[in-house]
C-alpha positions in Angstrom: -130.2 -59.3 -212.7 -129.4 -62.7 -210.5 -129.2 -61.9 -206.4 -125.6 -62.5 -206.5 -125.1 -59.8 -209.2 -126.9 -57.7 -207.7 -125.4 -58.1 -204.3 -122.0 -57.5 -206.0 -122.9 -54.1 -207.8 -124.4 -52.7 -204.6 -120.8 -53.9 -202.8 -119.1 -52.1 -205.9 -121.0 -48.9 -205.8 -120.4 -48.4 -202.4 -116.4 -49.2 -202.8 -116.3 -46.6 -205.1 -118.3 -43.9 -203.6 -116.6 -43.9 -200.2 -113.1 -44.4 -202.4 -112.2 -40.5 -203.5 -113.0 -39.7 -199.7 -110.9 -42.3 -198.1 -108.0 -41.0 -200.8 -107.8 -38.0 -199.9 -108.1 -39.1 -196.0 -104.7 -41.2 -196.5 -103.5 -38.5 -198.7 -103.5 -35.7 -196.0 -100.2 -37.3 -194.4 -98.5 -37.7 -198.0 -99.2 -33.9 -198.8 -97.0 -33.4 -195.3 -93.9 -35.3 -197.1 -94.7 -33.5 -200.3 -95.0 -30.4 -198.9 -92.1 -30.4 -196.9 -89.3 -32.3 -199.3 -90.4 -29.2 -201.8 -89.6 -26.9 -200.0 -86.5 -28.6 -198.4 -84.9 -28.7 -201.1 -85.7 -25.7 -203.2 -85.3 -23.3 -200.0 -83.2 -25.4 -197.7 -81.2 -27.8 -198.7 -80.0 -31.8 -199.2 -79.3 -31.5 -195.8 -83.1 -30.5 -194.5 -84.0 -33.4 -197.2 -82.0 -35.9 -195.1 -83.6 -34.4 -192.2 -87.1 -35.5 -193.4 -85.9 -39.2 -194.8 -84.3 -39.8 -191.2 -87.8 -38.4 -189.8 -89.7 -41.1 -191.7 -89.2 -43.9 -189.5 -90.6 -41.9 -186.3 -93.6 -40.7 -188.4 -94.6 -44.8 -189.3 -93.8 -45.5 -185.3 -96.6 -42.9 -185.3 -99.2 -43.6 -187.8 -98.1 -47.2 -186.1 -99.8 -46.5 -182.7 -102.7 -44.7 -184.6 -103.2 -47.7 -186.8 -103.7 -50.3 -184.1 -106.4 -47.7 -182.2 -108.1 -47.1 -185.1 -107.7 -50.5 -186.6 -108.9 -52.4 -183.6 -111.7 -49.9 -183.0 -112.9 -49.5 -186.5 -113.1 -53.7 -186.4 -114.7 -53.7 -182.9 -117.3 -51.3 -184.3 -118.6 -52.6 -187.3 -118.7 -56.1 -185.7 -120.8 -54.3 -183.0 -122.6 -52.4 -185.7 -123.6 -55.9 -187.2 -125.2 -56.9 -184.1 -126.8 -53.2 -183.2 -124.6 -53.1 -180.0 -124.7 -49.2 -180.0 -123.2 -48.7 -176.7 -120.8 -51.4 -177.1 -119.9 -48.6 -180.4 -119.8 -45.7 -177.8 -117.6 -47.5 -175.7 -114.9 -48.1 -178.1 -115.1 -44.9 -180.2 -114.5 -43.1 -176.3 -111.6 -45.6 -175.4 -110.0 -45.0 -179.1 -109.6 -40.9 -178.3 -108.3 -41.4 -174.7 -105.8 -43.7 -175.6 -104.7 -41.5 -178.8 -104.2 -38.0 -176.5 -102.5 -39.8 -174.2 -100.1 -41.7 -176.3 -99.6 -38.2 -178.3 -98.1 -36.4 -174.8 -95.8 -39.5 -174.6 -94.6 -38.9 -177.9 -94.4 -35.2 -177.7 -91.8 -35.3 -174.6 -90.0 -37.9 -176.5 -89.2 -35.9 -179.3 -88.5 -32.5 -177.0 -86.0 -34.5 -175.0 -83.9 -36.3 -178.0 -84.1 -32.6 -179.7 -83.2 -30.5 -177.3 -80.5 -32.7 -175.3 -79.0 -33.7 -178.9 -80.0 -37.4 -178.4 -80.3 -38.1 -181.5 -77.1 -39.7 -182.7 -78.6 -43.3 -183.1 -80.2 -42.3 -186.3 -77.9 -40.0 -188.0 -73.9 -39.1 -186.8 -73.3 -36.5 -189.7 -72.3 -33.8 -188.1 -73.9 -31.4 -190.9 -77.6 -33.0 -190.8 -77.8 -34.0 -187.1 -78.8 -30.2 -185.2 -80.9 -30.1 -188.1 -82.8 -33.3 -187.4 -82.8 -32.1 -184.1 -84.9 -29.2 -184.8 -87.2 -30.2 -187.1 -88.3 -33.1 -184.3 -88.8 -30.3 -181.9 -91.1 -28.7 -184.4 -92.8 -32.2 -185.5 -94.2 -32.9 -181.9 -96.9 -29.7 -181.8 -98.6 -32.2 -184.6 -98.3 -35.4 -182.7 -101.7 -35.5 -180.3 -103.9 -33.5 -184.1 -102.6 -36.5 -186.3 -103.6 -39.4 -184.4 -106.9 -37.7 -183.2 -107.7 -37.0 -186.5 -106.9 -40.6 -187.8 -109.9 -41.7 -185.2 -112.3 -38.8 -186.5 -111.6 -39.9 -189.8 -112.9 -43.5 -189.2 -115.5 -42.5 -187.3 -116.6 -39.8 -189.5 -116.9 -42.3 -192.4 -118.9 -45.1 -190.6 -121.4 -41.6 -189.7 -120.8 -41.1 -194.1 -120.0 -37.8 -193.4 -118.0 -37.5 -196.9 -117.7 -34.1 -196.9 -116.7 -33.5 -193.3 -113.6 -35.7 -194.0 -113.4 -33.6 -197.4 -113.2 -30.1 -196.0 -111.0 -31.1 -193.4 -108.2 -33.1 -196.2 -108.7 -29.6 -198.3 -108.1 -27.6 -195.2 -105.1 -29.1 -194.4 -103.2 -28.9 -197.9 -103.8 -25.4 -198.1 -102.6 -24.4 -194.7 -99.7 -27.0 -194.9 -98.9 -24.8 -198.2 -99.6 -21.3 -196.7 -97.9 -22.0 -193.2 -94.2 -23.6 -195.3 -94.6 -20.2 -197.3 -94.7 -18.1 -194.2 -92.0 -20.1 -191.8 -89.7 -21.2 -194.9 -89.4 -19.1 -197.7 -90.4 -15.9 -195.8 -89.1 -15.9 -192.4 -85.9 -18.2 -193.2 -87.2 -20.5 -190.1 -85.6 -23.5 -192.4 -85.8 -26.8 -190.7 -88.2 -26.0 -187.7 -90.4 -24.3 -190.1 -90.9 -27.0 -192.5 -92.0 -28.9 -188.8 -94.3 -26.0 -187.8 -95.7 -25.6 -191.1 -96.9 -29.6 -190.9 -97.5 -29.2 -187.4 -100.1 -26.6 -187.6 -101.6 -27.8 -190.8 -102.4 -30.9 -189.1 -104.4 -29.2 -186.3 -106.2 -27.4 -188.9 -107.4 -31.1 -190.3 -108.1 -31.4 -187.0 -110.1 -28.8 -186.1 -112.4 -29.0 -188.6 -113.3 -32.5 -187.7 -113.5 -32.0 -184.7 -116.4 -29.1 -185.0 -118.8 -32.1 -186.0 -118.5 -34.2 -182.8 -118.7 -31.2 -180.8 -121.7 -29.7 -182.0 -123.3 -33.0 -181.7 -123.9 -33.5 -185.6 -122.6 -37.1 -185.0 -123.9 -39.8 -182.9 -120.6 -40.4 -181.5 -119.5 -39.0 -178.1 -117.0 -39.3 -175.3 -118.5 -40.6 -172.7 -115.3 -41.4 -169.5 -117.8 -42.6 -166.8 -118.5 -45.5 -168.9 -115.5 -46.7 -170.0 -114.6 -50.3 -169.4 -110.9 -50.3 -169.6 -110.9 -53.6 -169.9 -111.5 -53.6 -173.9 -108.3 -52.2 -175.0 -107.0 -55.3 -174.7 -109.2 -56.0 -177.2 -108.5 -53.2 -179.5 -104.9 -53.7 -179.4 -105.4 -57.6 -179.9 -107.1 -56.7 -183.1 -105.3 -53.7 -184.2 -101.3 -54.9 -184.2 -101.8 -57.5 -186.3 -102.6 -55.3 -189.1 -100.2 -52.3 -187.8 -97.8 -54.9 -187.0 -96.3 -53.7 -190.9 -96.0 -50.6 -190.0 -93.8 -51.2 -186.5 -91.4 -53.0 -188.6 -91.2 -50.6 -191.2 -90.2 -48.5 -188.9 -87.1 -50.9 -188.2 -86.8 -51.4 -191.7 -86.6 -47.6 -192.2 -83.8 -47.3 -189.7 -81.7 -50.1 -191.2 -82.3 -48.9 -195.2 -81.5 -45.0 -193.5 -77.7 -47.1 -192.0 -77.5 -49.4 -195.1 -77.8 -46.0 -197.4 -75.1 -44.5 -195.4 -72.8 -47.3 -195.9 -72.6 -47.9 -199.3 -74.1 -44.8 -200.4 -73.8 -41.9 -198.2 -76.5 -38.7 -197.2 -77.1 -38.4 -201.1 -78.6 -42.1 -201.3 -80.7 -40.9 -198.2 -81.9 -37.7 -199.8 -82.9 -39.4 -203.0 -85.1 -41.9 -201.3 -86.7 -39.5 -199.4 -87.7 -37.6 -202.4 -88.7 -40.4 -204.6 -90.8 -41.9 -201.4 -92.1 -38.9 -200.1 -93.7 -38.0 -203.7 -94.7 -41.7 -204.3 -96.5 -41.7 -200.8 -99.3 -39.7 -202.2 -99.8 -42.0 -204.8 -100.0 -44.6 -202.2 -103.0 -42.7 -200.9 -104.7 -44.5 -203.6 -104.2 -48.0 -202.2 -104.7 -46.7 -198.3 -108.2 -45.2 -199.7 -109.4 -48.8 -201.0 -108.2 -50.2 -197.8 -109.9 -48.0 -195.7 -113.4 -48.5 -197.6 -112.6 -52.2 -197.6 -112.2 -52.6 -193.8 -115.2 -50.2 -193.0 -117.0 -53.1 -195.2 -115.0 -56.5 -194.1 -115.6 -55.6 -190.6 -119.5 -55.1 -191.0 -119.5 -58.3 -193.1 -117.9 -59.9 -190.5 -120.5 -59.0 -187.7 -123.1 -60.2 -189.8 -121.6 -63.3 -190.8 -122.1 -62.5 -194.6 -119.8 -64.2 -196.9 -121.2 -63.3 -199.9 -120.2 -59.6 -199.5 -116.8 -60.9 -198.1 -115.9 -62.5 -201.6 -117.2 -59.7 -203.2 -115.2 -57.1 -201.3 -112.4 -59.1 -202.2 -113.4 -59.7 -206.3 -113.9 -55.6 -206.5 -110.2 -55.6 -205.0 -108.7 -57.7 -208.0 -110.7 -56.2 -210.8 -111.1 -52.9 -210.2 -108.9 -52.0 -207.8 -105.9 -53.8 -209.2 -106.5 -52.2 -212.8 -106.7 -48.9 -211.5 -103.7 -48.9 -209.2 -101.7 -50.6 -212.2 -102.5 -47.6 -214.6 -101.5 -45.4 -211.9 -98.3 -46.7 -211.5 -97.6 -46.6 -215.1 -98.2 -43.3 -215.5 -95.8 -42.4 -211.9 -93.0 -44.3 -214.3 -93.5 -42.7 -217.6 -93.2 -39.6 -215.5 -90.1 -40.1 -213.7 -88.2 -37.9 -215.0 -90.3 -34.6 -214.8 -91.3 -35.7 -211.2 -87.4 -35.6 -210.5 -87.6 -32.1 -211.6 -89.8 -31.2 -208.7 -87.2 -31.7 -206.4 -83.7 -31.8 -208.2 -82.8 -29.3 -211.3 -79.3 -30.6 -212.5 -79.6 -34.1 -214.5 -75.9 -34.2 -213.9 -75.9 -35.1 -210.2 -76.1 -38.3 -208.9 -79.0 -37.4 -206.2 -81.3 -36.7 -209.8 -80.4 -39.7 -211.1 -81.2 -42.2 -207.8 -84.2 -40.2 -207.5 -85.6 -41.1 -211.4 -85.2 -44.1 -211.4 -86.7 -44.8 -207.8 -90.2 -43.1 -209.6 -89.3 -45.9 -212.5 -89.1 -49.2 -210.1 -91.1 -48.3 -206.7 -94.4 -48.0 -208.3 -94.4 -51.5 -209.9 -94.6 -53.2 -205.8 -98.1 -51.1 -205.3 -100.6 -53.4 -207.5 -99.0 -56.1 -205.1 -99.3 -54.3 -202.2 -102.9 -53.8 -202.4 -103.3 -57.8 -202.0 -101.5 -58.0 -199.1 -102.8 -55.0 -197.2 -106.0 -56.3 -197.9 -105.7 -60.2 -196.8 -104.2 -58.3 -193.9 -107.5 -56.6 -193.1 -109.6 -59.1 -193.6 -107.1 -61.7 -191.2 -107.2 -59.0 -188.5 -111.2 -59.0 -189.0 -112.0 -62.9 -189.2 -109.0 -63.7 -186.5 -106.5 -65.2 -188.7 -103.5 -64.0 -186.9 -101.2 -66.7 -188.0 -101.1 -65.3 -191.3 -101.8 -61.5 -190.5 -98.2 -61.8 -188.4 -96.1 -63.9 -191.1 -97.6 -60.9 -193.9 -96.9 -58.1 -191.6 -93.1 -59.6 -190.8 -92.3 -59.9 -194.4 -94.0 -56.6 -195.7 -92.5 -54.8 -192.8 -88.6 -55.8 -192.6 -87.7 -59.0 -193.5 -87.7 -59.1 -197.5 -87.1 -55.0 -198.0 -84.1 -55.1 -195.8 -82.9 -58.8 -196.4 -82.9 -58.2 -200.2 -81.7 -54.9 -199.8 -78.8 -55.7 -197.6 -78.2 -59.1 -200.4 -78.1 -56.4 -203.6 -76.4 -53.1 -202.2 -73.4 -53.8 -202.5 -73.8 -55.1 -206.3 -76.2 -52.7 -207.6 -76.2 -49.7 -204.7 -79.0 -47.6 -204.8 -81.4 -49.4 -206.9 -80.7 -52.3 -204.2 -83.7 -50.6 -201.9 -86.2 -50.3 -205.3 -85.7 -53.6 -206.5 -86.1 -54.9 -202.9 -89.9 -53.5 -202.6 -90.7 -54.7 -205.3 -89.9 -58.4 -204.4 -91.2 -58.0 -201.3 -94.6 -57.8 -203.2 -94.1 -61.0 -205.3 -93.3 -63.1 -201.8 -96.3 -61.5 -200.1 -98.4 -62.5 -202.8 -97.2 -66.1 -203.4 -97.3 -66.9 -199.1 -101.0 -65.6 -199.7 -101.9 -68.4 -202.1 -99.5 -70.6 -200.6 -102.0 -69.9 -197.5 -105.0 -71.2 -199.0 -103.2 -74.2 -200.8 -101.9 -75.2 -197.1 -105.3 -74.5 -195.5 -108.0 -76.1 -197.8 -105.1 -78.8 -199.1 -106.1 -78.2 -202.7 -105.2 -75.0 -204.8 -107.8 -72.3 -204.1 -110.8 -72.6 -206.5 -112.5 -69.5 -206.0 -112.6 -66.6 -203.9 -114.2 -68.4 -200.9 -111.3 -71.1 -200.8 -108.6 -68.0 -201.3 -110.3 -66.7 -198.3 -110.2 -69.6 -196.2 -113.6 -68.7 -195.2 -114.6 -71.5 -192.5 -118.0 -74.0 -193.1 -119.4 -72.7 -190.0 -119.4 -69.0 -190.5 -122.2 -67.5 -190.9 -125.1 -69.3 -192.4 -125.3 -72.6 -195.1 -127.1 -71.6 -198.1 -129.8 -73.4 -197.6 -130.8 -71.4 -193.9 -130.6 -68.2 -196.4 -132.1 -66.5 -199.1 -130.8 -63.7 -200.8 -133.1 -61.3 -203.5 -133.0 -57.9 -204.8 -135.7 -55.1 -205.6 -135.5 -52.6 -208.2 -138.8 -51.9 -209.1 -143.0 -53.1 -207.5 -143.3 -55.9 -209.4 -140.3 -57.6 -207.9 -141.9 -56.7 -204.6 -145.0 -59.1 -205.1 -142.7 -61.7 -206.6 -140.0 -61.4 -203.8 -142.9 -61.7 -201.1 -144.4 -65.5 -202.9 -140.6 -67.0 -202.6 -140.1 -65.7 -198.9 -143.4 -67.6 -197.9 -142.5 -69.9 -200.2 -138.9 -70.8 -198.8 -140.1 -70.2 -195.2 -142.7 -72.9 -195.4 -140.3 -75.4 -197.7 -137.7 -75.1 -194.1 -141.0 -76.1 -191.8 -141.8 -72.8 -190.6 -145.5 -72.5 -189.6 -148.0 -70.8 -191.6 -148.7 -67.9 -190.0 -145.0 -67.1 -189.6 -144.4 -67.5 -192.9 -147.0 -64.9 -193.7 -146.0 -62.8 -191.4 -142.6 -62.8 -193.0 -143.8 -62.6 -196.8 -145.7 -59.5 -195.5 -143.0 -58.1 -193.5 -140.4 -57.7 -196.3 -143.1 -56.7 -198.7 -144.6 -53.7 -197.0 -140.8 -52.0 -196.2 -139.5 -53.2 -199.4 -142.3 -51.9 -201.3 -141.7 -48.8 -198.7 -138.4 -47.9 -200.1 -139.4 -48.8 -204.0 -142.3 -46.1 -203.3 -140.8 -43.2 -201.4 -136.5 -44.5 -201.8 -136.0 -44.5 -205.4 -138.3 -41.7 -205.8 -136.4 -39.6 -203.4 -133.7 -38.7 -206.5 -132.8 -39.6 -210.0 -130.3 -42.3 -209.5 -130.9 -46.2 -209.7 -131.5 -47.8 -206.6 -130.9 -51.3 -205.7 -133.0 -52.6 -202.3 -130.6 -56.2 -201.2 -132.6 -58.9 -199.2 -131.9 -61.3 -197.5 -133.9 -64.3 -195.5 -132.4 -66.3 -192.7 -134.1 -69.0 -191.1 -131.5 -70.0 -188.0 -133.0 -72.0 -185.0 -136.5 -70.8 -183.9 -136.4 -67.6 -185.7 -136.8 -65.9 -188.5 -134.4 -62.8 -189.5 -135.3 -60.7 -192.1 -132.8 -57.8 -193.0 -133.5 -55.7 -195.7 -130.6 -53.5 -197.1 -130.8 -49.7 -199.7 -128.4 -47.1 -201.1 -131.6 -44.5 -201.2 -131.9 -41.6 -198.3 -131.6 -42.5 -194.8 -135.0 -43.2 -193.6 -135.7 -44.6 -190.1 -139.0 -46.5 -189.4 -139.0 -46.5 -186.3 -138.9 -42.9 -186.0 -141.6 -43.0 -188.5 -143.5 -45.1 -186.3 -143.3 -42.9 -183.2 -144.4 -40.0 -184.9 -146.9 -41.8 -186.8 -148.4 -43.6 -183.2 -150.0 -39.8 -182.2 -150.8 -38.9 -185.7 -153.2 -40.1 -188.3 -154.3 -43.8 -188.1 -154.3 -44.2 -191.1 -150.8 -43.0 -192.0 -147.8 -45.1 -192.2 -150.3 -48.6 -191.7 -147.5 -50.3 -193.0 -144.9 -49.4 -190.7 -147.0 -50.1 -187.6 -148.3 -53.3 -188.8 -144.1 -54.5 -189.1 -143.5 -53.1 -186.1 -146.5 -54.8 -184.1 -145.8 -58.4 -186.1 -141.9 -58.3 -185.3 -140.6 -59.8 -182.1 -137.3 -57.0 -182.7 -136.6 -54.6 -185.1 -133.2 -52.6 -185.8 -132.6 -49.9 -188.2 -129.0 -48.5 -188.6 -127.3 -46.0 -191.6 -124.2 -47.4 -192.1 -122.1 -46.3 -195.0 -124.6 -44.8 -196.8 -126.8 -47.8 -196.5 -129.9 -47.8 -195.2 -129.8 -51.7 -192.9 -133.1 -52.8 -191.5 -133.2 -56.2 -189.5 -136.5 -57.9 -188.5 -136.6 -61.0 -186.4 -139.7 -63.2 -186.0 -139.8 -65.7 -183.4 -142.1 -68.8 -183.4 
């Protein structure tokens, strides 16, 4: 197996692992919609269903906010974690959870004001579905400060590759979002406010459970106020609204499609979408999940100036990603009409029929969705704001609610289906219409798509990149390192030195790595000669394993143990070992 290919099945396995995780992360608010439009309209009524369609908008104004804090700081860190600035990491992952509880209390009054003082007629005048509203907004602030703290602990969890934190706590939450709309709906009759409660209190169950990890100090993560520096949220919302940018102006776009429904439709048109969106947005878990792994791995790539895994993140996004999401969709479409069922019994009625056919049409706009949320990430990561603002613009309002507002009137409710679906196909074209207008030529590969700049990172001759599956690579690896050291002018002895270096933790992790389990193992290394130094980083799926925690214990033990470790450690000028999702990253750097 060639370097590249190798490179590219390591980027692939990881995708995939961190994948069902990340799902069911960004399906824990879909459950909420689920949950609550079930129930709505089995024990309720069309009426509650309104009531959780006109709530929509406010919810993405929420997971807005959220997505620019954990956006920006998710970014920040893995730029940070690139260059092993751990308490620049500290710094932000503190900043991130005193800016989320203090936004929450903002939003909570918020919502207890327009409730209570019935201020909510600039969404909804129907008489029938506005005290409604009213009190299932009351009910929805109790969940406000547990959502967009446990957004944060998500991110951070997964950077930590605590997979099965994150899973026990999206588990946790769809049971007691379940059991809690059982006890406030169907049994005490609490109707609208219930169905708030029951997602209210779910959510600080999601919460809670996360939050048992930081506080028990299982995570390296902390709050730490009395060494804040303010001065970096700046920062954090610089790179954060760019990519939740979408989201603010779906919130617009969800207030105008609410009116433009009312208009030519009326509540029914409001209901339907609701039901068909509200079901679909669990399915959209699917694309959030590969967005979230992607960023967690753009962002790192960034920090280390690695374009190889940059094109690769973005070839695992069209071939498997794509594939998968496709198949998805055309199962959500052969299935429309018994999904309809969950929600509406009688065929006859019009709300039935809007809502099958919005499971037949919405799901074709998600394979194209999955390219734009993801040139998205990766502008808000490499500083390509230009384009991150134009894709968040048109995604957000501009081509939903302009070719909604164009077809309504011709073709009514399908009008908002056919609409998303376009929106894709211009997303997509001003992508590639990008790269033509950057690089002046069509894009040729994934690189030119990317618009990846000359001077990022390192030219391919400063680098070498090799992979280790088994000892006799190790001996082989360690003649080309000396080998390509000497052929860019590096002395003799450094050479060595390096050539040694890599072969004593490489054949390390071969030895005590890959034995560790059963699975195949894969060790990624890479060479850089930049300036006057020499920077070795050597990367694994196995066990974590620290050396340098190996080489403090070994300093007051035998002599003769761990010989290999100390010798690294006494050659280096620096040496940095971090466990990043579920990669073991060691960087050496020998100076001349």
């Amino acid at each position: 197996m060639n370097e590249q290919a190798a490179n590219t099945k390591m980027v692939s396995k990881l995708l995939f692992r961190l994948l069902p995780v990340q799902v069911l992360l960004a399906a824990v608010g879909s459950v909420n919609g689920i949950v609550s439009s079930f129930f709505a309209t089995n024990y309720v009524g069309i009426e509650a269903m309104s009531a959780v369609g006109l709530f929509a908008p406010i919810g993405m104004l929420i997971s807005t906010i959220s997505t620019i804090l954990v956006g920006g700081s998710t970014i920040m860190c893995g730029k940070y974690i690139g260059r092993n600035e751990k308490d620049e990491v500290q710094n932000v992952f503190s900043l991130n959870l005193i800016l989320a509880f203090l936004v929450s209390v903002g939003f909570i009054v918020l919502f207890l004001i327009l409730g209570m003082f019935d201020l909510t007629g600039f969404l909804t005048s129907d008489p029938e579905v506005r005290p409604i509203f009213n009190r299932y907004l009351m009910g929805q602030a109790i969940g406000v400060i547990p959502s967009m703290a446990g957004g944060a602990f998500g991110a951070f969890l997964s950077l930590e590759n605590m997979k099965r934190r994150n899973l026990i706590a999206s588990i946790s939450y769809i049971v007691a979002n379940i059991l809690f709309n059982f006890l406030f709906v169907k049994t005490l009759h609490m109707e609208a406010l219930g169905l708030a409660l029951a997602s209210a209190l779910g959510m600080w169950v999601f919460f809670g459970v996360q939050a048992e990890a930081f506080i028990t100090g299982k995570t390296h993560f902390s709050i730490k106020p009395n060494k804040l520096r303010w001065g970096d949220c700046g920062e954090m919302f610089r790179i954060g609204f760019p990519g939740a940018a979408s989201y603010l102006y779906q919130t617009g776009r969800g207030i105008l499609v609410n009116k433009l429904l009312e208009i030519f439709v009326g509540s029914v048109g409001i209901s339907a979408f609701a039901a068909a969106n509200n079901l679909l947005t669990l399915v959209w878990a699917l694309p959030g999940g590969m967005l979230a792994v992607s960023r967690l791995v753009i962002s790192v790539s960034v920090g280390e100036e690695d374009r190889q895994t940059l094109a690769d993140v973005m070839r695992m996004m069209f071939k498997r990603f794509l594939p998968l999401q496709g198949l998805v969709s055309l199962a959500i479409i052969v299935c429309a009409v018994p999904l309809t069922y969950i929600f509406y019994k009688d065929p006859a009625e019009s709300v039935f029929t809007m809502t099958t056919w919005g499971f037949r049409i919405l799901p074709l706009c998600m394979p194209l969705s999955i390219i734009c949320m993801h040139f998205t990430c990766y502008g808000q990561a490499s500083g390509k704001h230009g384009l991150v603002h134009i894709l968040a613009a048109l995604d957000g309002i501009i081509c939903v609610v302009g070719f909604t507002a164009l077809l309504i009137s011709f073709i009514g409710m399908n009008s908002v289906y056919i609409a998303n679906v376009l929106n894709g196909v211009v997303t997509t074209l001003v992508i590639f219409g990008y790269a033509r207008l950057k690089n002046k030529r069509w894009p040729r590969n994934m690189e030119d798509l990317l618009v990846i700049p000359e001077d990022f990172g390192v030219s391919e001759d400063e680098r070498m990149d090799l992979s280790v599956q088994s000892m006799e690579d190790v001996v082989t690896v360690a003649n080309r390192i000396q080998a390509f050291c000497l052929d860019r002018g590096v002395s003799a002895r450094n050479a060595y030195l390096a050539a040694l270096c890599m072969e004593e933790m490489a054949g390390n992790v071969v030895d005590h790595g890959f034995a560790a389990d059963n699975k195949k193992h894969t060790v990624d290394l890479r060479v850089v000669h930049k300036g006057s130094d020499m920077i070795l980083r050597i990367k694994d799926d196995c066990e974590p394993f620290d050396p340098g925690e190996r080489q403090a214990m070994a300093e007051s033990d035998d002599p003769m143990k761990n010989i290999g470790i100390k010798m690294v450690f006494k050659m280096a000028t620096d040496v940095q070992y971090q466990y990043i999702l579920g990669l073991n990253v060691l960087t050496i750097r020998i100076a001349e």
